[in-house]
N, CA and C of each residue as an Amber inpcrd file, in Angstrom:
protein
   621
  -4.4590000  42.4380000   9.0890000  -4.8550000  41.3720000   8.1750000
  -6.3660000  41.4310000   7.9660000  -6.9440000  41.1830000   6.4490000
  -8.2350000  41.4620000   6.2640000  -8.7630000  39.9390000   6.7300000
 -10.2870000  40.0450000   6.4180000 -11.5240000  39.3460000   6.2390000
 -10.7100000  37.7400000   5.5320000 -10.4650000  38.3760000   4.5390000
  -9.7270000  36.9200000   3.6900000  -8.8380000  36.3280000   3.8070000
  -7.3630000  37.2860000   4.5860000  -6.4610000  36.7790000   5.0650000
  -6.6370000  35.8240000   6.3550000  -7.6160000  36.5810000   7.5000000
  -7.5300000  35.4970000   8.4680000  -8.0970000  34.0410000   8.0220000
  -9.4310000  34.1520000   6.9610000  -9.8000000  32.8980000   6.8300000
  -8.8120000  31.7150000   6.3420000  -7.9510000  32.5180000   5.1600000
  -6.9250000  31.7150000   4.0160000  -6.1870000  30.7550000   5.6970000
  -5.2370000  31.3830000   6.6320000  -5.1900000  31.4400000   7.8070000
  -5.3930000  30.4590000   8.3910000  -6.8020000  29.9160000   8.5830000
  -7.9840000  29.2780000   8.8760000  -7.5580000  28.1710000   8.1160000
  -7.8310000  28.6530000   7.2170000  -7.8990000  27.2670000   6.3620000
  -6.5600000  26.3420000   6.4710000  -5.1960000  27.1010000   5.8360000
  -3.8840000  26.8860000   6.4630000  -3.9810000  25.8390000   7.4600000
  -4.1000000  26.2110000   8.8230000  -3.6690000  25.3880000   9.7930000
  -4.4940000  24.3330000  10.0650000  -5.9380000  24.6850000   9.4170000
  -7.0310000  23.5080000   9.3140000  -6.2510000  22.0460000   8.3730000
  -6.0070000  22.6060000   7.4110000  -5.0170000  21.5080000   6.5560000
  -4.3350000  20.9470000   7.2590000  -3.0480000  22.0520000   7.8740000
  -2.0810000  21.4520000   8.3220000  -1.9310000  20.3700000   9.6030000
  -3.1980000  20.5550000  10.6080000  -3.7990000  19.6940000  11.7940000
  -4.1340000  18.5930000  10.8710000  -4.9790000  18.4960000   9.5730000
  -5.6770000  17.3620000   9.0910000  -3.9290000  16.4480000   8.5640000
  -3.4220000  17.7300000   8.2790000  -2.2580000  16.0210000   7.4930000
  -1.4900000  15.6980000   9.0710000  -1.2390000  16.2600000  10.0170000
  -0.7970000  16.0580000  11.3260000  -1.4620000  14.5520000  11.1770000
  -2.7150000  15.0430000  11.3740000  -3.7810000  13.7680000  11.8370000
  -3.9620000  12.7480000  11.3580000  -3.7370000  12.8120000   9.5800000
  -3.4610000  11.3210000   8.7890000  -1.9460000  10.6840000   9.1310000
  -0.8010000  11.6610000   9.2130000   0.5660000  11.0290000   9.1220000
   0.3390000  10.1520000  10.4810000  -0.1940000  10.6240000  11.9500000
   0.0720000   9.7540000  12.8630000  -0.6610000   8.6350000  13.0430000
  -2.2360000   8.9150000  12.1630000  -3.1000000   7.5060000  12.3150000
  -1.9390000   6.5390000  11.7120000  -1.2760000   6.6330000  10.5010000
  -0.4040000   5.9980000   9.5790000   0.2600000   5.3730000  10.4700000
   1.0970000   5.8220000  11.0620000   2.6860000   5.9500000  12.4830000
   1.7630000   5.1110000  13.4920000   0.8420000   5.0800000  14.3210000
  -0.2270000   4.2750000  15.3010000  -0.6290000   3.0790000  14.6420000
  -0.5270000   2.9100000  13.0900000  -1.2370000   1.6160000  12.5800000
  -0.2690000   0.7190000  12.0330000   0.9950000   1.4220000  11.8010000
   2.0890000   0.5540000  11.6130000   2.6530000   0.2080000  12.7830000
   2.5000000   1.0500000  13.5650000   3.2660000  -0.1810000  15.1470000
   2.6590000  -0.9320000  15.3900000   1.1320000  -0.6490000  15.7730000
   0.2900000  -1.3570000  15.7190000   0.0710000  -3.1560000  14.8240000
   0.3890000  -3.0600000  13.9100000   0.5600000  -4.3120000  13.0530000
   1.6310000  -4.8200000  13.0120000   3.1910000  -4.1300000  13.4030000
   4.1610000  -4.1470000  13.3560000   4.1860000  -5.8930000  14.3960000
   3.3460000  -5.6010000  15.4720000   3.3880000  -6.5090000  16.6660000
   2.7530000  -7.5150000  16.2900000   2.0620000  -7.6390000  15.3350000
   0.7380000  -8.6810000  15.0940000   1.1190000 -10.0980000  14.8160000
   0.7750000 -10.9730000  15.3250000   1.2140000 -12.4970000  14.9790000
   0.5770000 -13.1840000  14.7110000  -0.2910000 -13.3000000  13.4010000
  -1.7380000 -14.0300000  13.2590000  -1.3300000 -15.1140000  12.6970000
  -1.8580000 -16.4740000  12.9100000  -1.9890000 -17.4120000  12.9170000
  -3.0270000 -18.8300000  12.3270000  -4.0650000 -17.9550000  12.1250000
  -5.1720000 -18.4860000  11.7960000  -5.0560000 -19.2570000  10.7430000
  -5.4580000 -20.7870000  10.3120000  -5.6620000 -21.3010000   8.8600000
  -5.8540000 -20.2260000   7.7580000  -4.9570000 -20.4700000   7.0520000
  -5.1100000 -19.6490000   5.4680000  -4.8080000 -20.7740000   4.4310000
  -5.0300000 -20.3010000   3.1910000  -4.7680000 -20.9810000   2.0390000
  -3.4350000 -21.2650000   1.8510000  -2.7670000 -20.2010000   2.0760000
  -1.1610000 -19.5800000   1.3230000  -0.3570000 -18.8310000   2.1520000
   0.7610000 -19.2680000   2.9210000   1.4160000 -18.2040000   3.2490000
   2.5390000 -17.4900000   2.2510000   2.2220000 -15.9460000   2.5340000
   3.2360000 -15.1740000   1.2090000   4.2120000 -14.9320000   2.3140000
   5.6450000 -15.3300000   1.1770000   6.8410000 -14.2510000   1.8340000
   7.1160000 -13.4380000   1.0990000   6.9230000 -11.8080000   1.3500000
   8.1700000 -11.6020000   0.5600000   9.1500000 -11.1060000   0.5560000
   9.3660000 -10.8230000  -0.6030000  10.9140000 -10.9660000  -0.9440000
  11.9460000  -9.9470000  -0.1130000  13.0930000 -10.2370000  -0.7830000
  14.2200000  -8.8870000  -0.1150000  15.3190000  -9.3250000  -0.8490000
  16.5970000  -8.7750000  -0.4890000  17.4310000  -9.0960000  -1.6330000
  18.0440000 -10.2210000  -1.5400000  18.3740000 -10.9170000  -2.9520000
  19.4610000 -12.0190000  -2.4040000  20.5580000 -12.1590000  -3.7630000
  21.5770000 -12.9870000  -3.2930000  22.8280000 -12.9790000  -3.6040000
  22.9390000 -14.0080000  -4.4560000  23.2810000 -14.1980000  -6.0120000
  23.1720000 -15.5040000  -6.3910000  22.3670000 -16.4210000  -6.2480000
  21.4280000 -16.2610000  -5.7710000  20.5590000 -17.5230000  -4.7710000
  20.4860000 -17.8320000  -3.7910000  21.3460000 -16.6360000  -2.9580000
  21.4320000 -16.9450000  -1.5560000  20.9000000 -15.7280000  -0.9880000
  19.5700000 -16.0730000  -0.0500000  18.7580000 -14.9010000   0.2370000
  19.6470000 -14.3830000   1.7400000  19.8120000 -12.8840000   1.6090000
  20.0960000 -12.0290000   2.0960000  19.6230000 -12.5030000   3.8350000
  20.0530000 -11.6650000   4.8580000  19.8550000 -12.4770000   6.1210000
  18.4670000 -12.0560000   6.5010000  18.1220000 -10.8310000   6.3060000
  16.4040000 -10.3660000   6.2400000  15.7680000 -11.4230000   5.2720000
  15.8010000 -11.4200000   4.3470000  14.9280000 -12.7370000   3.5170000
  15.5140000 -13.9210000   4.2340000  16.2630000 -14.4620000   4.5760000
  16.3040000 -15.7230000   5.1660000  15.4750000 -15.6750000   6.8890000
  15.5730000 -14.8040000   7.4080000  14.5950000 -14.6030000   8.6240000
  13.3600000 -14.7610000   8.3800000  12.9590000 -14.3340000   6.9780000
  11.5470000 -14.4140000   6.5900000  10.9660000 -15.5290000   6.1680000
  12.1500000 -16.7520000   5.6380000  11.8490000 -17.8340000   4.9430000
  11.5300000 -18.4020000   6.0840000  12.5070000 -18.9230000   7.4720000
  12.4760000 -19.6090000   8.2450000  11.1460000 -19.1560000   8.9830000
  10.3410000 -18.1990000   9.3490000   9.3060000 -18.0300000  10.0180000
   8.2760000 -18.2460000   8.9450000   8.3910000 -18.4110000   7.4760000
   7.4150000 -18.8480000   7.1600000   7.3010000 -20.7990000   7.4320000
   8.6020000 -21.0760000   7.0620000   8.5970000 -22.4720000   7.0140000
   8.0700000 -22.8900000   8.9680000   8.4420000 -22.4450000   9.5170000
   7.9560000 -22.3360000  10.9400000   6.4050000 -22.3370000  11.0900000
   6.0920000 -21.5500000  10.7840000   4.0310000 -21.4840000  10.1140000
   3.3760000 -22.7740000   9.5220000   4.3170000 -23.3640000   8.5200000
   4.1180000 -24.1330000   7.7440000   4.1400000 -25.9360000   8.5170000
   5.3520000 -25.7330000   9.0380000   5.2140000 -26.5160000   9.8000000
   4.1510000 -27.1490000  11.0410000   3.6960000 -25.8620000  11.2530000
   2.8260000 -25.7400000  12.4210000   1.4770000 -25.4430000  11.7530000
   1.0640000 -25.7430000  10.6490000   0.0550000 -26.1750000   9.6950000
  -0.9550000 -25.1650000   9.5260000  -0.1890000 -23.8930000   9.5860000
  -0.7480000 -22.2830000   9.5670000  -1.2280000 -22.7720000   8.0750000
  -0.8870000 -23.1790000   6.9740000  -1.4590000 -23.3570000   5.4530000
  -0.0670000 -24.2560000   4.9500000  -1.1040000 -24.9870000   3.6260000
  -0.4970000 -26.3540000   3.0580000   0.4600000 -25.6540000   2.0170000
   1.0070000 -24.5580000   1.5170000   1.7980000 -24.0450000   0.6640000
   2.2660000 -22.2730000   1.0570000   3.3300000 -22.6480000   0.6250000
   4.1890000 -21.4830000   1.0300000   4.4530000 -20.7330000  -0.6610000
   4.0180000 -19.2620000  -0.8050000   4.3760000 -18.6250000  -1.9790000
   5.7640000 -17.8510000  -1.6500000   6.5700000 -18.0830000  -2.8030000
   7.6240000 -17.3910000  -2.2870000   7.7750000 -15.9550000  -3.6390000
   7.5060000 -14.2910000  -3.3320000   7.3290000 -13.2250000  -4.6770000
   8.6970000 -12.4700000  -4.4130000   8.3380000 -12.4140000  -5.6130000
   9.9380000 -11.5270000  -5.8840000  10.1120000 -11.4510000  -6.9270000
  10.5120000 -10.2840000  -8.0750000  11.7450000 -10.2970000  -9.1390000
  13.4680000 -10.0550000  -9.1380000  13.6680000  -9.9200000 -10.1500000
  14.7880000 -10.0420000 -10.2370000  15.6890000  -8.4030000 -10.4760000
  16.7960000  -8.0740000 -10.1160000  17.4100000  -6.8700000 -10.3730000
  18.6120000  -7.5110000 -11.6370000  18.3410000  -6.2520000 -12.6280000
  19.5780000  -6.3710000 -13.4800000  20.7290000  -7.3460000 -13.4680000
  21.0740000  -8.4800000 -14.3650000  22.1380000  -8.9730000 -14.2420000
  21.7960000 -10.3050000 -13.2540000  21.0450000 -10.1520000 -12.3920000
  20.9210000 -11.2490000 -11.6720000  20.6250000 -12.7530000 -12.0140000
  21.0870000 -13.7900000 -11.8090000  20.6640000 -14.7990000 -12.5860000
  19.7940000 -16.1050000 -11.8050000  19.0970000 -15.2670000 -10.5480000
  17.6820000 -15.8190000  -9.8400000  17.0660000 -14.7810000  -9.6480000
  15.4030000 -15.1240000  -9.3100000  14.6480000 -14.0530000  -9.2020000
  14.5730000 -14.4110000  -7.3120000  13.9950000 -13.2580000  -6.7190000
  14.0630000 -13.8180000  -5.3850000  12.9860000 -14.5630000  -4.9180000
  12.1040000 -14.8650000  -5.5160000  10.9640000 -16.2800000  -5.2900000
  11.3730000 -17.3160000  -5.8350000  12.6050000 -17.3470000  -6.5920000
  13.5180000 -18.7470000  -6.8990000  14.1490000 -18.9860000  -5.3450000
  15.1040000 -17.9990000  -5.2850000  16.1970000 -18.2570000  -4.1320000
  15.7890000 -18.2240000  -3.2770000  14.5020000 -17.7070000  -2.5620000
  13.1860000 -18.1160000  -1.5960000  12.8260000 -19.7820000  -1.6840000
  12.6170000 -20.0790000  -2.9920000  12.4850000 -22.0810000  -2.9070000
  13.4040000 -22.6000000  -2.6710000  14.9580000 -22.4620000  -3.1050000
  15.7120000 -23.2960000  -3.3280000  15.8170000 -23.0860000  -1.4720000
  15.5260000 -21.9630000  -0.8410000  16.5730000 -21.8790000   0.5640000
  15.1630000 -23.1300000   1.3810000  14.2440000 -22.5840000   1.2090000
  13.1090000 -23.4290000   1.6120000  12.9500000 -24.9130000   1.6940000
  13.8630000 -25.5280000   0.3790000  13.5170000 -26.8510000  -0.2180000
  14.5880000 -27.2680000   0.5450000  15.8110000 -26.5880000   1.1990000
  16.8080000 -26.7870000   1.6980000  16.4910000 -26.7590000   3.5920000
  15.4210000 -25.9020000   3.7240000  14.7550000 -26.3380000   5.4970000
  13.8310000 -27.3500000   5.3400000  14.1130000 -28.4050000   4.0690000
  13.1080000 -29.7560000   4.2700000  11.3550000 -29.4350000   3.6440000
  11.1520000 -28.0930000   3.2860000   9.9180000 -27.8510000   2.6870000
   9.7380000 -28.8810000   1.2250000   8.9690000 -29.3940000   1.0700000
   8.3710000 -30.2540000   0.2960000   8.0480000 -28.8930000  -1.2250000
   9.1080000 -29.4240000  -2.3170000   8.9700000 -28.8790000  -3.5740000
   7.0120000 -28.8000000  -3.6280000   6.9060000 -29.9360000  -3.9840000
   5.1340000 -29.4500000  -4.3550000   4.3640000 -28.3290000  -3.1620000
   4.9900000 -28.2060000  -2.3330000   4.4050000 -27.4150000  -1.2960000
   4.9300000 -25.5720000  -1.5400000   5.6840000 -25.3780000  -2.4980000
   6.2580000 -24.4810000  -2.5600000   5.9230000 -23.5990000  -3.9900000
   5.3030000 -22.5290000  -4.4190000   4.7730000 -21.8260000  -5.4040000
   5.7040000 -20.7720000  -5.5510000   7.1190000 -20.2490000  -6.4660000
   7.3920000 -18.8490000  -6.7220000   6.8830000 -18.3560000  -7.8040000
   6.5120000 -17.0910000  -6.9580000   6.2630000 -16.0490000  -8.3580000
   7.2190000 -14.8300000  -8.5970000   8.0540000 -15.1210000  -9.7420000
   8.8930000 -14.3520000  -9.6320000   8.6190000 -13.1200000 -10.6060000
   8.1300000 -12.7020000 -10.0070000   7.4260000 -11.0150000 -10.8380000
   7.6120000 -10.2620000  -9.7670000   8.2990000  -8.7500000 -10.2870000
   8.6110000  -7.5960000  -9.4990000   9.1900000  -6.8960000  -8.5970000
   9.7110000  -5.4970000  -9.1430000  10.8130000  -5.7850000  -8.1140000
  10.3480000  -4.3280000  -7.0230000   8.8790000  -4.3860000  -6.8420000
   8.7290000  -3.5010000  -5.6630000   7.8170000  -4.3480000  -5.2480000
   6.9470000  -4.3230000  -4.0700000   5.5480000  -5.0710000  -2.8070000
   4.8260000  -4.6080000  -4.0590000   4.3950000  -3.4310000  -4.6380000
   2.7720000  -3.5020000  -4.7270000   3.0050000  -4.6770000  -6.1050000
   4.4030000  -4.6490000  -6.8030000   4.2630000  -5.1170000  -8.0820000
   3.9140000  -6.4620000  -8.3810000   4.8700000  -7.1000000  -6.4430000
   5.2750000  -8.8540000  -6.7520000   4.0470000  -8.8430000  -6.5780000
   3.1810000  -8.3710000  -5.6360000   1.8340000  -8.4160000  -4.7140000
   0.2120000  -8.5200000  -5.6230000   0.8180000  -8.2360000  -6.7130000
  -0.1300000  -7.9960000  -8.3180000   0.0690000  -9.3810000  -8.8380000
   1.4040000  -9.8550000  -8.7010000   1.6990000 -10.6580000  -9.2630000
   1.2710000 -11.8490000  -8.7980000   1.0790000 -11.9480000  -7.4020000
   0.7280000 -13.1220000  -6.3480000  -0.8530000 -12.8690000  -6.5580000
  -1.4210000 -12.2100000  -6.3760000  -2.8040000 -11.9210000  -6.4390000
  -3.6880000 -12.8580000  -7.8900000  -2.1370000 -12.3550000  -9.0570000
  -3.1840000 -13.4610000 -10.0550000  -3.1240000 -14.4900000  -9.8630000
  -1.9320000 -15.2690000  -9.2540000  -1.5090000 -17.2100000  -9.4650000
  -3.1410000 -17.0590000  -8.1570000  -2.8450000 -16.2840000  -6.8550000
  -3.9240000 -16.9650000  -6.4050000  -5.4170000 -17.1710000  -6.8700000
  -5.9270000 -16.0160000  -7.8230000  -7.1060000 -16.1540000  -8.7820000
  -7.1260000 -17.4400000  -9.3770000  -6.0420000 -17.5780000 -10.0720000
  -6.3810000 -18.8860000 -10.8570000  -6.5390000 -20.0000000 -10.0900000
  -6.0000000 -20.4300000  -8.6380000  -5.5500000 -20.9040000  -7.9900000
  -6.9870000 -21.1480000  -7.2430000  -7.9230000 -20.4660000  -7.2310000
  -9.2270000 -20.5220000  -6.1820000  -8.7280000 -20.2020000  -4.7750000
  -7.1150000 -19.8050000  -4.4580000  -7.1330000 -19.4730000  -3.3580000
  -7.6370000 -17.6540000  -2.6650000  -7.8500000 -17.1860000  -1.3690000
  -7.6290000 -15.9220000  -1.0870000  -7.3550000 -15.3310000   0.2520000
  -7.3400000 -16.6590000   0.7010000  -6.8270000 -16.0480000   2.6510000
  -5.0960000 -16.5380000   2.2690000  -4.5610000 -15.5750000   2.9490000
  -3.3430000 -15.4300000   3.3040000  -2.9200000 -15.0800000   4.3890000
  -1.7230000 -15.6260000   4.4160000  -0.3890000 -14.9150000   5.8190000
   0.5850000 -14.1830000   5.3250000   0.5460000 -12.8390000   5.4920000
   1.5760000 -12.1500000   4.9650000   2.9410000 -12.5070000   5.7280000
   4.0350000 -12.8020000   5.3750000   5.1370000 -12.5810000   6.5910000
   6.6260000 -11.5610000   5.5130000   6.8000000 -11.0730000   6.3480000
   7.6420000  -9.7850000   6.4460000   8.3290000  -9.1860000   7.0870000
   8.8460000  -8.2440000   7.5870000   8.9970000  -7.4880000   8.6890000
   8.3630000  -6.4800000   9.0680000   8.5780000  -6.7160000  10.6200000
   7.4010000  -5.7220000  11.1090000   6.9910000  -4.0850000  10.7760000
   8.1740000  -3.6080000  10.4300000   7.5430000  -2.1770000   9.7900000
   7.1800000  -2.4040000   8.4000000   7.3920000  -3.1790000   7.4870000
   7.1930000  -3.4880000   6.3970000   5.3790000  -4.0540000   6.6320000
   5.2280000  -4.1970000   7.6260000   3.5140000  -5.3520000   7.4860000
   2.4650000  -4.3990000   7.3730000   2.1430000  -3.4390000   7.4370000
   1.3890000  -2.4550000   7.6700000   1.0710000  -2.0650000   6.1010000
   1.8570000  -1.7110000   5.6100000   1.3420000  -1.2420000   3.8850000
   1.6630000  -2.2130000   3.3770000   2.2150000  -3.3140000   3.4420000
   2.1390000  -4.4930000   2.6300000   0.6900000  -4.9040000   2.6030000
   0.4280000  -4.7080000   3.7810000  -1.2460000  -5.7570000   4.0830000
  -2.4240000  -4.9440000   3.5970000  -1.9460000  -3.3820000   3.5610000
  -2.6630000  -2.4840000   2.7940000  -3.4930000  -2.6130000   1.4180000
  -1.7940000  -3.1620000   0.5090000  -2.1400000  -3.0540000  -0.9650000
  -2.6700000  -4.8010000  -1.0330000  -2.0760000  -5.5710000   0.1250000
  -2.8020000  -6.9850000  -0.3070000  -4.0880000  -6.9340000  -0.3430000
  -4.9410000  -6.2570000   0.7780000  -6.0320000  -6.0550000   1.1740000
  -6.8190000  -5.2520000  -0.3650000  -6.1210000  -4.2550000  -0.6090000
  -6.8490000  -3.5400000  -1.7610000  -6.7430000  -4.5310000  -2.7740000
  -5.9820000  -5.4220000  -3.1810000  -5.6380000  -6.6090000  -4.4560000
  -6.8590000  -7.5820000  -4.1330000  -7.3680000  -7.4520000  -3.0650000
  -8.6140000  -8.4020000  -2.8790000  -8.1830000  -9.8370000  -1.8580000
  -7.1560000  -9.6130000  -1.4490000  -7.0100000 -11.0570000  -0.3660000
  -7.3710000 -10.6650000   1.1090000  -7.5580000 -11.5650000   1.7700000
  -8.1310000 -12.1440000   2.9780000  -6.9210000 -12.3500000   3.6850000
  -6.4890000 -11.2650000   4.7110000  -5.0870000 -10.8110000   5.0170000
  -5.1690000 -11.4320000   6.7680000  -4.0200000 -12.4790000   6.7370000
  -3.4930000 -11.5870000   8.6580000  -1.9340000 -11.5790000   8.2540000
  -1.3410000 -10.9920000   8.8730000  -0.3970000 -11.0200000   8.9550000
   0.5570000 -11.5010000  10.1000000   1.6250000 -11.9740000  10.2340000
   2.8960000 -12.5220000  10.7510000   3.9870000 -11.7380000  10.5980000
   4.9200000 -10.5810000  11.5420000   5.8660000 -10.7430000  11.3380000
   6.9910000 -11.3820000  11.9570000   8.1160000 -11.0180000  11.5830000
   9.7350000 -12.0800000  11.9350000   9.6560000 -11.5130000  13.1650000
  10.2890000 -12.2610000  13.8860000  10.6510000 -11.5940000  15.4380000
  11.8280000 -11.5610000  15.8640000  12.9660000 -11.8180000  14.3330000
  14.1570000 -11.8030000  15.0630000  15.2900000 -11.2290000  14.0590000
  16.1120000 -10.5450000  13.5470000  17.0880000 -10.0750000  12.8350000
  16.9890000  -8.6110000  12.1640000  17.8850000  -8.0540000  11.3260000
  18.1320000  -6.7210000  11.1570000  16.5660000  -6.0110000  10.7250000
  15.9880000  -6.6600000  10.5040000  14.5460000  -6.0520000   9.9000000
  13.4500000  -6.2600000  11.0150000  13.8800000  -5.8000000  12.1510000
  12.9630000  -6.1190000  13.2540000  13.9160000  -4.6530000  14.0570000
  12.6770000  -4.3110000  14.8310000  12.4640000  -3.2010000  15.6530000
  13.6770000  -2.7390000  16.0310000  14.4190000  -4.4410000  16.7400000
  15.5660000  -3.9170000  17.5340000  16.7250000  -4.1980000  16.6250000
  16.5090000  -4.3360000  15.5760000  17.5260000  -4.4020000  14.7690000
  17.4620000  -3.4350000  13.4090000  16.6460000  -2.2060000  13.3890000
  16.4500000  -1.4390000  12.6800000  15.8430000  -0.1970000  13.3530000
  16.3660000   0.9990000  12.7890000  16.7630000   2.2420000  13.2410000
  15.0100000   2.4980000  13.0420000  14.6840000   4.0310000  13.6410000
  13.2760000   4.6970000  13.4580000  13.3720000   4.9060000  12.3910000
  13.9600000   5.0520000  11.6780000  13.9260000   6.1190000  10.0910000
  13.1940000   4.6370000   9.4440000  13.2080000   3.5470000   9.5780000
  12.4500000   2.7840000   9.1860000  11.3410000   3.0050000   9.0380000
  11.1240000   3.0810000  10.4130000   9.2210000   3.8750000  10.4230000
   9.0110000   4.3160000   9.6860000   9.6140000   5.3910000   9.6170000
   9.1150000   6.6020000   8.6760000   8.9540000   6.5970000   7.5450000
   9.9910000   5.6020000   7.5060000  10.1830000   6.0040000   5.7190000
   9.0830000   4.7210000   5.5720000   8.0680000   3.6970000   6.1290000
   7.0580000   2.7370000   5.8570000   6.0040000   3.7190000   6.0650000
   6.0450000   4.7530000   7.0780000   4.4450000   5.7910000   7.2080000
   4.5880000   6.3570000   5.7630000   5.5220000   6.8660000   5.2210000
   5.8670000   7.7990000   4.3550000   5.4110000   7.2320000   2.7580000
   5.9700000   6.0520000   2.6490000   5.8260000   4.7260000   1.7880000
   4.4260000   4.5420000   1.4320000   3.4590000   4.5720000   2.7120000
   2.2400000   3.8900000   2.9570000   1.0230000   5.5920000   2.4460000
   1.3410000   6.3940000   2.8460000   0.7660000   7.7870000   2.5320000
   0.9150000   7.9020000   0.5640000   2.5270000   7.7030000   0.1520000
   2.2970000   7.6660000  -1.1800000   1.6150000   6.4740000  -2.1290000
   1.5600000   5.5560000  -0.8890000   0.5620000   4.6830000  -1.8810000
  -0.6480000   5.1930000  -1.9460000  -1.0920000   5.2560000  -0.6940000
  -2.5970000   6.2130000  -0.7370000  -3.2220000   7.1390000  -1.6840000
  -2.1300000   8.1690000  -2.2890000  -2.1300000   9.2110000  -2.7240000
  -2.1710000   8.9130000  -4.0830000  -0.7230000   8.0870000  -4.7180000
  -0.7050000   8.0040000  -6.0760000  -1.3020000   6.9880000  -6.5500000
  -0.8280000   5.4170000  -5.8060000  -1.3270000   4.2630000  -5.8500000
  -2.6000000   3.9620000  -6.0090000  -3.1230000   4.3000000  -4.9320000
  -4.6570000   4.0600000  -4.3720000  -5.2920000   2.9230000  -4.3900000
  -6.5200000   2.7390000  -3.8120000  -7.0430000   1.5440000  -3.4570000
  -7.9740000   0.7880000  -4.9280000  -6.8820000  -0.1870000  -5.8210000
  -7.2960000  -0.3440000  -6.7650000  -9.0620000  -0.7290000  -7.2110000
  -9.4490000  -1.6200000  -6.1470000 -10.5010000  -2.0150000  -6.5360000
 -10.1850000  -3.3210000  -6.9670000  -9.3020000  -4.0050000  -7.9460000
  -9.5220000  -5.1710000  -8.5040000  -7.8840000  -5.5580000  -8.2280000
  -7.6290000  -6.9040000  -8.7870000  -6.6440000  -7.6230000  -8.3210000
  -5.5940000  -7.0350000  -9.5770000  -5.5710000  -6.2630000 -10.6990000
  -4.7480000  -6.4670000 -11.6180000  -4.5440000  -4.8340000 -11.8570000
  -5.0060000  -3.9680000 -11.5350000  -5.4990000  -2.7260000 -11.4850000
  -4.4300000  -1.6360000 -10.5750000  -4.2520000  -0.2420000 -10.5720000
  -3.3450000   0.0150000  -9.5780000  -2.4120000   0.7910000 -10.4710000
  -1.4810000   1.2280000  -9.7720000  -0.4380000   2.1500000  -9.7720000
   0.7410000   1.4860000 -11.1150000
């Protein structure tokens, strides 16, 4: 092998150590947050969404409602946002069926904001970003599930909010109730935002 081949070589496995080295910071920062239970006064706690049925949120979105209303209660922030759109045919969006389940654990209607725009995180997350502009709000509580909190808090963070996050600690969207391929496919998730997505800069801006 010549002069150029060993370098090409060189270079090769130099790459291939560097994406080694981004995929696991990724994999270390989602467990990492995965555990996180922040608490602190915020403006707004966000849930979001996941699927639901007629209006009846799915048992992962209902895990998520009740630990927000749990927050709420415990005077983590005076309003709960509930984001989500809607899939084909459906005749609620899931930041509807997020209020109605909410208004139904005793949450106070005026205490309750849906925004029902989008049907992926970075989209509803665009969508929450403007009501809070207009709103003068920008600290938030993300709540979610725990492999889900890590690039959620990513693109919130790039949308311009003032992030901790909360996740659920109990049902199919939690550690022990969801397989590794979860992981992965949130490291995996979180790398193509990086890549295609990227870090917008402004709240309306982005992928």
């Amino acid at each position: 092998m010549g002069s150029a081949g060993r370098a090409f070589g060189r270079y090769l496995a130099g790459g291939a150590l560097v994406l080694v080295l981004v995929v696991a910071g990724v994999v270390v920062k989602t467990l990492r947050t995965a555990s996180q239970d922040q608490r602190a006064t915020a403006d707004v706690i966000i849930v979001l969404g996941a699927a639901q049925y007629n209006g009846t949120p799915s048992t992962i979105f209902a895990n998520r409602l009740d630990h927000a209303a749990a927050l709420f209660d415990e005077g983590v922030a005076p309003v709960i946002m509930t984001i989500g759109g809607s899939q084909q045919g459906d005749n609620y969006t899931e930041a509807e069926a997020g209020r109605g389940y909410l208004e139904g654990k005793g949450i106070p209607e005026s205490a309750i904001v849906p925004v029902g725009e989008g049907n992926d995180t970075l989209v509803s997350l665009r969508a929450a970003a403007v009501e809070l502009t207009g709103r003068g709000w920008d600290s938030v509580v993300l709540v979610t599930d725990p492999w889900h909190a890590y690039r959620s808090s990513v693109m919130a963070r790039d949308l311009g909010m003032q992030v901790q996050v909360s996740s659920v600690e109990t049902g199919p969207g939690t550690p022990a109730g969801a397989s590794g391929r979860y992981l992965w496919r949130e490291t995996f998730g979180t790398l193509f935002y990086r890549v295609i997505g990227g870090p917008t800069g402004s709240r309306t801006g982005g992928l």
